[in-house]
N, C-alpha and C positions, 0 to 999 in steps of 0.2 A: 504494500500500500504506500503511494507515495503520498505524503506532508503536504499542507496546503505551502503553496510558492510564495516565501518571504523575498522583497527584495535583500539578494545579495549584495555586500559592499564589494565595490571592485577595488582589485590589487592598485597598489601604488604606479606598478608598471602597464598595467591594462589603459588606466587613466593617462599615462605620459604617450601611451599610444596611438590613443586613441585623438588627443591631442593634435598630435604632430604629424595625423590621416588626416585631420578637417583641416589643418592650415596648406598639406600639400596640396588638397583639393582647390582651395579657395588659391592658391597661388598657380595651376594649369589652366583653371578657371580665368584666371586675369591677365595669363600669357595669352592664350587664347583671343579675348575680346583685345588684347592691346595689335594682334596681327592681324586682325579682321580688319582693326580700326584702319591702321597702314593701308591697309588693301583698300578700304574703303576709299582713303584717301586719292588713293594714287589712279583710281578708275577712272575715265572720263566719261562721266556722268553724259553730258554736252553727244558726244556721239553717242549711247547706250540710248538716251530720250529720244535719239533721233531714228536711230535704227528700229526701235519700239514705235514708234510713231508710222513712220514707213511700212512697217507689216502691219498696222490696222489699219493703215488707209487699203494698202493691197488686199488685206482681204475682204473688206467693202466695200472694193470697186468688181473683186469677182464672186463676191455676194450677188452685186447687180445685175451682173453682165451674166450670170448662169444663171439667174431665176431660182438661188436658194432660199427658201422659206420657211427651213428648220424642221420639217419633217426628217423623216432617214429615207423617205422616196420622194423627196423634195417637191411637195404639196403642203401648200399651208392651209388649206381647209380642209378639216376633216371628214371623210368618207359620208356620203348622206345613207341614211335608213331608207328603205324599201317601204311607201306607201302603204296601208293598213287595206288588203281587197277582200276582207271580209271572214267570217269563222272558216276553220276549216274541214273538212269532213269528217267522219269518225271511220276508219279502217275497219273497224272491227264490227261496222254496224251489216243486220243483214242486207244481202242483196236483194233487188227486187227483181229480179231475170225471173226468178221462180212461180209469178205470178202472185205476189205479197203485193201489199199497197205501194205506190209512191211516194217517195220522200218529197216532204213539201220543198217548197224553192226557198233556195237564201235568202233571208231578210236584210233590208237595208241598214244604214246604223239608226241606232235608238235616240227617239225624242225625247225632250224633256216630258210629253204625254207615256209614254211606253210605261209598263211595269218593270221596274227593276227588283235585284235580289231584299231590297229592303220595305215592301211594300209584300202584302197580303195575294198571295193568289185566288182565281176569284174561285169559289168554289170547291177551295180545298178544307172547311171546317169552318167553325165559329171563327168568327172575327175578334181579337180581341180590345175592350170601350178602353180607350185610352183615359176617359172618364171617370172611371170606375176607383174607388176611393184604396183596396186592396192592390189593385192593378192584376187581378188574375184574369180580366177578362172573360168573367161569366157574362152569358147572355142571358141572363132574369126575365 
């Protein structure tokens, strides 16, 4: 069974060590940013803005000149949907080769008179009185 983990005191030499790891760090650290600084220095800015400058003009003049518009098939309006021509048939319904009825003909789209799924079909049972103080919709 091991002890609940008290902090240990570190050795005198762990400490001098440990020491003289963060000052190397901080002193690679400062060699570092002082050669970048140089570099930085000695760049010439004046032609880098300029050559940077030069490739965006270049490449929005052949932006224009090729008709890019940021697609990846270089079409900038997106594909149109396929008009809505109406339900479609049910596969699995019977045939009427066999001398069964006819399927009625497709209906057009629905009016705002039409019945939809949220209205009473007519004929299929009591109605239920939206009136009605319980709301069970007896017909009393």
């Amino acid at each position: 069974m091991r002890l609940p983990l008290t902090k240990r005191r570190k050795s005198k030499k762990d400490q001098t060590l440990d020491t003289v790891a963060s000052v190397a760090k901080a002193w690679g650290e400062w060699q570092l940013a002082k050669s970048a600084a140089k570099a930085a220095r000695r760049t010439p800015w004046k032609i880098v803005g300029a050559v940077g400058a030069a490739l965006a003009a270049g490449s929005l003049a052949a932006k224009k000149l090729l008709g890019g518009g940021g697609g990846e098939d270089g079409s900038a309006t997106p594909p149109q949907t396929p008009a809505y021509t109406g339900p479609v048939p049910d596969p699995n319904a019977p045939s009427t080769s066999a001398g069964g009825q006819a399927p009625a003909p497709p209906r057009g789209p629905l009016t705002p008179g039409d019945q939809g799924p949220d209205q009473p079909i007519a004929g299929s049972g009591p109605v239920p009185d939206p009136d009605a103080p319980d709301g069970s919709g007896s017909d009393r």
